[in-house]
One Martini backbone bead per residue (centre of mass of N, CA, C, O) as a GRO file, in nm:
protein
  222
    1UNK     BB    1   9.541  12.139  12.942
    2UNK     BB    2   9.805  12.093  13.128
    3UNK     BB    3   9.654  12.178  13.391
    4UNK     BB    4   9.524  11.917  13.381
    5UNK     BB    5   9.454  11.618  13.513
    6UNK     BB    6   9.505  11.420  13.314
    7UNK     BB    7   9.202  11.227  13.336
    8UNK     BB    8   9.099  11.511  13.204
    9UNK     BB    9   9.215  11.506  12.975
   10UNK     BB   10   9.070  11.396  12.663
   11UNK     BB   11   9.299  11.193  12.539
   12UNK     BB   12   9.336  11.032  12.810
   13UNK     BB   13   9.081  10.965  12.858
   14UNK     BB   14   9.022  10.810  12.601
   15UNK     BB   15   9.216  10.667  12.639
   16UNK     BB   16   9.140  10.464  12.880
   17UNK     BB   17   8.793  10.497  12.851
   18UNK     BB   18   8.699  10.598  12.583
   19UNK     BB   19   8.455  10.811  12.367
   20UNK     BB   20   8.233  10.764  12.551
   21UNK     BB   21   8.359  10.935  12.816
   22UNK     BB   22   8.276  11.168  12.683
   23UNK     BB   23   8.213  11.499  12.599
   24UNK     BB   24   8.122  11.669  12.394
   25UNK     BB   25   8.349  11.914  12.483
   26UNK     BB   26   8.587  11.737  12.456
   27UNK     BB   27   8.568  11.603  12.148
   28UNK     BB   28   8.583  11.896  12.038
   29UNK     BB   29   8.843  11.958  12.153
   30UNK     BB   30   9.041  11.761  11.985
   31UNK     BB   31   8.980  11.879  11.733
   32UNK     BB   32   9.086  12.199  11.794
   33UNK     BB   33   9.312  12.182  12.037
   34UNK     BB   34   9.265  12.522  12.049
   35UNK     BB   35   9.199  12.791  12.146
   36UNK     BB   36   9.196  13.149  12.300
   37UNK     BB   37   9.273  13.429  12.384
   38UNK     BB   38   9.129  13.362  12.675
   39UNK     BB   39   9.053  13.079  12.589
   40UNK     BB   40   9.019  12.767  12.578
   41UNK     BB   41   8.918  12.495  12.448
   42UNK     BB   42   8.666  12.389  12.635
   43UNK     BB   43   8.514  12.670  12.610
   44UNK     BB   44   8.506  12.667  12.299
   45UNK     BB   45   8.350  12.416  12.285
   46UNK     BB   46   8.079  12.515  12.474
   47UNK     BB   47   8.028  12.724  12.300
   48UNK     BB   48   7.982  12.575  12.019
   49UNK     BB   49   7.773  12.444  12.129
   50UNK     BB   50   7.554  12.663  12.261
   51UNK     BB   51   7.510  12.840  11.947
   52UNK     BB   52   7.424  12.577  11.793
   53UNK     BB   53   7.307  12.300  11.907
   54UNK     BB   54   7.550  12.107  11.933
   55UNK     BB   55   7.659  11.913  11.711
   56UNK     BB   56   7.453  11.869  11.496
   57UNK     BB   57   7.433  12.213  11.433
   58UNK     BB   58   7.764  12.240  11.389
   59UNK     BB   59   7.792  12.015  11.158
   60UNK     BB   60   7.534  12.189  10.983
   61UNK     BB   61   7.669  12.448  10.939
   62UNK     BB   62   7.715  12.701  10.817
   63UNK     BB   63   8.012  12.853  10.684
   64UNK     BB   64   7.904  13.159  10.746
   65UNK     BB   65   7.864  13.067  11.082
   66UNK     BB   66   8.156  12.943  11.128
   67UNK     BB   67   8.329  13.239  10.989
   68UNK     BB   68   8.202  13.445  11.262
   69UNK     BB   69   8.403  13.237  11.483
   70UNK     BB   70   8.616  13.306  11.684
   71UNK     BB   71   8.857  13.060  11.627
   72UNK     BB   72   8.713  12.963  11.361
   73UNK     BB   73   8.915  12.848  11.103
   74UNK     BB   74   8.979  12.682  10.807
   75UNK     BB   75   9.069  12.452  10.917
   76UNK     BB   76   8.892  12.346  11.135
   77UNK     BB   77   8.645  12.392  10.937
   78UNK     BB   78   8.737  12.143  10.783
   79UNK     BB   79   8.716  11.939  11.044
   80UNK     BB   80   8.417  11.974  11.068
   81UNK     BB   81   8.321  11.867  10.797
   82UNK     BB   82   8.458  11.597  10.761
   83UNK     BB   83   8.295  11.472  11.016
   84UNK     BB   84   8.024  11.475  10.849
   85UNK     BB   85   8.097  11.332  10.562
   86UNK     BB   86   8.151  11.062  10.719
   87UNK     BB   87   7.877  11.013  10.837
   88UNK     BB   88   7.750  11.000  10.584
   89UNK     BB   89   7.884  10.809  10.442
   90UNK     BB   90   7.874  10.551  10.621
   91UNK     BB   91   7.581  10.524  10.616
   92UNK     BB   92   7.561  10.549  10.266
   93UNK     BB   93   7.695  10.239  10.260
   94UNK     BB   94   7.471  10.102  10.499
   95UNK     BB   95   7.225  10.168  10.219
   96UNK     BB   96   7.376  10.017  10.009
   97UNK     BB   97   7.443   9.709  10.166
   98UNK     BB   98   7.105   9.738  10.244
   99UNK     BB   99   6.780   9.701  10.266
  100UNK     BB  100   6.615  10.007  10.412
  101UNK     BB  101   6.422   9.825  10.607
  102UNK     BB  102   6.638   9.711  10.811
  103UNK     BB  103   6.742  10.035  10.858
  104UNK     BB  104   6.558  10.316  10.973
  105UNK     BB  105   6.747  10.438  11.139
  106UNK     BB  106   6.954  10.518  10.906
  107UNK     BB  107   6.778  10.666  10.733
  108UNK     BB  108   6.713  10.891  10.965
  109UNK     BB  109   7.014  10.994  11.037
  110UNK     BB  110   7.048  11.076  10.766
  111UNK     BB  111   6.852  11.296  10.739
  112UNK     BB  112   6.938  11.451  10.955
  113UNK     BB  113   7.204  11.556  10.861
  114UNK     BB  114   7.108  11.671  10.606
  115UNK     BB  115   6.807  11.815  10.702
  116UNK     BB  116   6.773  11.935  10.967
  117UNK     BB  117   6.968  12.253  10.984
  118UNK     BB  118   6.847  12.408  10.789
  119UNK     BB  119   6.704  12.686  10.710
  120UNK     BB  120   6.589  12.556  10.446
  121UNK     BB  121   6.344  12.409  10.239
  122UNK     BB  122   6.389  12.070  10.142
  123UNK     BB  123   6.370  11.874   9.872
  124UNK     BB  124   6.446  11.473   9.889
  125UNK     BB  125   6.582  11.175   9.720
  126UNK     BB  126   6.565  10.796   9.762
  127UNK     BB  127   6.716  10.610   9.543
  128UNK     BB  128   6.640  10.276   9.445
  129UNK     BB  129   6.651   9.962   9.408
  130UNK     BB  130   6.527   9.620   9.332
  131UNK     BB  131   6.665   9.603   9.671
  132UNK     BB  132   6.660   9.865   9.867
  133UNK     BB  133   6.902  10.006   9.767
  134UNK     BB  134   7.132  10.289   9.755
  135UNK     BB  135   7.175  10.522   9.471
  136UNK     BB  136   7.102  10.842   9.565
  137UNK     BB  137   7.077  11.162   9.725
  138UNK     BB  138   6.857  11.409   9.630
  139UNK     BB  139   6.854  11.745   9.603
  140UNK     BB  140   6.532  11.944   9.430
  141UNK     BB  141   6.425  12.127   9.632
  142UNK     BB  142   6.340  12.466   9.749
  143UNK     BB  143   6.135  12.611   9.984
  144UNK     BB  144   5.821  12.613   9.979
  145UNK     BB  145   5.628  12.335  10.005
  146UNK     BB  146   5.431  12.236   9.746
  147UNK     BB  147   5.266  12.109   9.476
  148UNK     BB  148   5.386  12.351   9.272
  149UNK     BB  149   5.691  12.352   9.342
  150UNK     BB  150   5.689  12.064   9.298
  151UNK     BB  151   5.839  11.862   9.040
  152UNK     BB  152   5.749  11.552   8.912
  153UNK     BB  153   5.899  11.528   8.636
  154UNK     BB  154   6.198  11.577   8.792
  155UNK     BB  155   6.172  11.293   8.948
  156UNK     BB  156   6.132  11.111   8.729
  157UNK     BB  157   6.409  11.189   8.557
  158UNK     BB  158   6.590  11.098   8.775
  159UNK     BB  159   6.478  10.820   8.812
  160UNK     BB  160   6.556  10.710   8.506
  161UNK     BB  161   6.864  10.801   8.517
  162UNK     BB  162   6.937  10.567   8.808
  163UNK     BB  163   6.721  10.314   8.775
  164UNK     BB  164   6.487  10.321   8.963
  165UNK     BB  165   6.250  10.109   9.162
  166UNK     BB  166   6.250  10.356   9.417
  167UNK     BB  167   6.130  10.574   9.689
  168UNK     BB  168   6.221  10.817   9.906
  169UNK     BB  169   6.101  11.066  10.100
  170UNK     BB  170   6.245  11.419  10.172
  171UNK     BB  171   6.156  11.691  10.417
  172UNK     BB  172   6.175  11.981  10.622
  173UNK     BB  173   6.158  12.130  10.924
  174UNK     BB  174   6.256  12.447  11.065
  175UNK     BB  175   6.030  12.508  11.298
  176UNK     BB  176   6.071  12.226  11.450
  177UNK     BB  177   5.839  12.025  11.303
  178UNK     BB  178   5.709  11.711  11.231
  179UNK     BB  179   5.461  11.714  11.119
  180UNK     BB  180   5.252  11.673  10.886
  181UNK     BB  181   5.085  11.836  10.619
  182UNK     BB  182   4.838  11.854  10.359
  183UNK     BB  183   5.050  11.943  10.151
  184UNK     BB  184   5.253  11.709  10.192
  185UNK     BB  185   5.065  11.468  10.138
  186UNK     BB  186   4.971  11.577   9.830
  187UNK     BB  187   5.249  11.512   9.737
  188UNK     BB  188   5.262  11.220   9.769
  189UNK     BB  189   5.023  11.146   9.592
  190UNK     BB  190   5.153  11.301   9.327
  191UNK     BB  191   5.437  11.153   9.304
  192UNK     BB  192   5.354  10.901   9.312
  193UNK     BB  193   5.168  10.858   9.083
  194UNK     BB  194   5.392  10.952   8.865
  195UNK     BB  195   5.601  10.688   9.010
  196UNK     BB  196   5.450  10.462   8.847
  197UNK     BB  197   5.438  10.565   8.565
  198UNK     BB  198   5.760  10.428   8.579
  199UNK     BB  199   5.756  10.180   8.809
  200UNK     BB  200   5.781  10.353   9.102
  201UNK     BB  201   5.818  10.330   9.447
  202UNK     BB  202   5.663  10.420   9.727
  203UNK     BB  203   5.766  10.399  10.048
  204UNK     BB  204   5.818  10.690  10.127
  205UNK     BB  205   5.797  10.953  10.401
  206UNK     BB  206   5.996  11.224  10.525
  207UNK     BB  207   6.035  11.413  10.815
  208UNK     BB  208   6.199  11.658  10.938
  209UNK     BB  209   6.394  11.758  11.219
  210UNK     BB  210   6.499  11.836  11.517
  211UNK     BB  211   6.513  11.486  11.675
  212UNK     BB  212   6.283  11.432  11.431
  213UNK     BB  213   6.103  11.176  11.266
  214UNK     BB  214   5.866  11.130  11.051
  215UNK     BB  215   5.649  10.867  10.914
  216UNK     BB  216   5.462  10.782  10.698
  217UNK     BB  217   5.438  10.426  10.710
  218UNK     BB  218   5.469  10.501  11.048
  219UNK     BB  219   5.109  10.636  11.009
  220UNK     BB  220   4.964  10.500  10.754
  221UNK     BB  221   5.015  10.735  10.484
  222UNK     BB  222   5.045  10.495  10.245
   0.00000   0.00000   0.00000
């Protein structure tokens, strides 16, 4: 990068421009510093932005999925570890500091983050205080997700040890489609009805992919 110039390397258009005028790989340029034999660093970020789909794609890529690319060592992955979990700790210090309903956008960001680009379906609870603040995210079961495979019982078991009052479900789709399916739908009656009887309040259900967050509350099917 020492041969662009000066208002075009990363670094100094940030000093100068600030980060909003960076482009996604100018950004991760930052971050990797150098590049590898015979690729640049700015053309590293390039190419790490089209195979993963993205920044969002990138921060959440598996470990073993960036362990397979050249030039992208320990150190580089682990700074890019460090910057999703920042943004994760971000998010959920702002949905503990203030009721989940203020901000749904934050919700929403958060669940992208955790469970956007998993390649395998998860479903997970935030569960809430009796102020509708964030006191932890649980990932509890993997797989396909059915009415039979998901247990309310160990739902119920985790709400009542975090001492919770409410709690919003949620869960990926994979194939980057975010409608809700019937079973779904089935999943979400059968734990409201279990966290009921425990009085935790089902919130919503929040279904993700890549892009786009679909609510069950703003879909009218709570």
């Amino acid at each position: 990068m020492k041969d662009l110039p000066a208002d075009a390397r990363p670094r100094e258009k940030l000093l100068a421009r600030g980060p909003a005028a960076l482009a996604d790989a100018e950004l991760l340029a930052l971050l990797l510093r150098t590049g590898t034999a015979g690729q640049g660093v700015l053309q590293l970020a390039q190419a790490l932005l089209d195979g993963f789909g993205g920044l969002a794609g990138l921060l959440a890529a598996e470990p073993e999925a960036l362990a397979r690319v050249k030039g992208l060592g320990p150190a580089k992955r682990a700074e890019l570890a460090a910057v999703l979990e920042i943004a994760r700790r971000t998010l959920s210090a702002r949905l503990a500091e203030a009721p989940v309903f203020e901000s749904p956008q934050a919700v929403k960001d958060y669940l992208q983050l955790q469970l956007a680009h998993k390649p395998h379906e998860v479903f997970g609870v935030l569960f809430l205080d009796a102020q509708h603040r964030l006191l932890a995210f649980e990932e509890l079961f993997r797989g396909t997700l059915q009415q039979a495979s998901v247990y309310p019982r160990e739902v119920v078991k985790r709400a009542l040890a975090l001492n919770a009052a409410a709690a919003i479900l949620a869960h990926n789709h994979p194939s980057g489609v975010a409608e809700p399916s019937r079973a779904d739908e089935a999943l979400t009656q059968s734990l409201k009805a279990a966290l009921a009887l425990v009085d935790v309040r089902v919130l919503d259900h929040m279904v993700v992919a890549r892009g786009a967050v679909v609510s069950f509350a703003e879909r009218g099917l709570m």
